[in-house]
Each structure stands twice: as C-alpha cells, then as structure tokens.
Phi, psi and omega in degrees: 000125177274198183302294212289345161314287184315265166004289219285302187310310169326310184306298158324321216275303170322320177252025170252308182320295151029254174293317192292004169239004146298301208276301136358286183321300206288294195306321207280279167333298176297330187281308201273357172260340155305333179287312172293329159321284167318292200315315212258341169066028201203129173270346138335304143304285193320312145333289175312311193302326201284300186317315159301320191273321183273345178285314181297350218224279192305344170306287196289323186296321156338284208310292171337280187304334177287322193272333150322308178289339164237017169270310172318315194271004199259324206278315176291161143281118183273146177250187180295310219273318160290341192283306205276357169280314184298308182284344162308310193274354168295284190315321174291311167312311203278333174304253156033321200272312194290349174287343201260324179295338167278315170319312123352272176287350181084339209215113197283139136041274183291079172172342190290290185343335183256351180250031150298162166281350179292295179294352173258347164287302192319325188293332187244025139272291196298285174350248203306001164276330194272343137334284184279325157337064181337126192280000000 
C-alpha cells in the first residue's frame, strides 16, 4: 500500500467518523431533549436542549469533514482547480462552524471573555474598585 493509497483510506475513514458523529449527534439530541420534556413538562428547556446538543454534534462533524477534505487533498497531485475547490469548501465549513458556533454560544469569539465567570469577575472587580475609590 502506498502513502497516498493510506491518505486516500484515511480520508474515507474521517468521513465515515463524520457522518457517524452527525447520526450520533442527532439520536443523542432527541434523547436528551425528549428526557428533558418529560422532567421539565415545558417544550421550552426541551428546545434548547434539543438545539445545543445537536448544534454541538454538527459542530465536531464540520471540524471532521474539514480534515477529510484535507487529507483527501494531501493524498492527491493537487492541480489549481483542486486547491481552489478544497479552499472553497474549507472557507464554507469554517464559515459554517463559527456561525454554528456564535449561535451556540450567544456570543462572538472576541466578545465570550466578557460573558465568563472570568470576565464578569474582572468587570466587577474594576466596578468596586472604581467604587471604593474617593472621587
């Protein structure tokens, strides 16, 4: 078996983990947000739950399909036309993920620090410092 033979396999492999952390995701999601229905008697937590959990399960299946794609591109002699196919569809996942990730999270990237317990202790240390402070 040659490298690019090994790569070419790899690659498959990634994108079987992939799907198989999509398909996962999804049964996973429906479970635990069906459980929360039943607990919370509210389709409300059950939503959320159902939304976190499978956005998070489409989250890592991205990342997974980005390294498929880029092993797939390592395993071939890339000509121009694949490089700029790999980077299209690399620049669209990586679209795809941080959106699925501000979504998620409520919050852009550069902006989560302040909505932490870290960053709200710091804002409310300099609050009561600026506070305690004699004008």
């Amino acid at each position: 078996m040659t490298l690019v033979e090994l790569l070419e396999h790899t690659a498959v492999v990634f994108e079987v983990l992939g799907a198989a952390a999509l398909a996962v995701g999804i049964v996973l999601a429906l479970a635990l947000a069906a459980w929360v229905l039943v607990r919370s008697r509210s389709g409300r937590p059950a939503f959320t739950t159902l939304r976190e959990t499978f956005g998070g399960a489409l989250l890592l299946s991205v990342e997974i399909l980005v390294a498929a794609d880029l092993l797939r591109s390592v395993a071939v002699a890339p000509s121009l036309t694949d490089v700029a196919v790999l980077g299209l569809i690399v620049l669209i996942r990586t679209f795809l993920s941080f959106s699925l990730e501000v979504e998620l999270e409520g919050v852009a990237p550069w902006r989560r620090a302040t909505v932490t317990g870290a960053g709200r202790l710091t804002a409310a240390t300099a609050h009561a410092t600026a506070r305690a402070t004699p004008p």
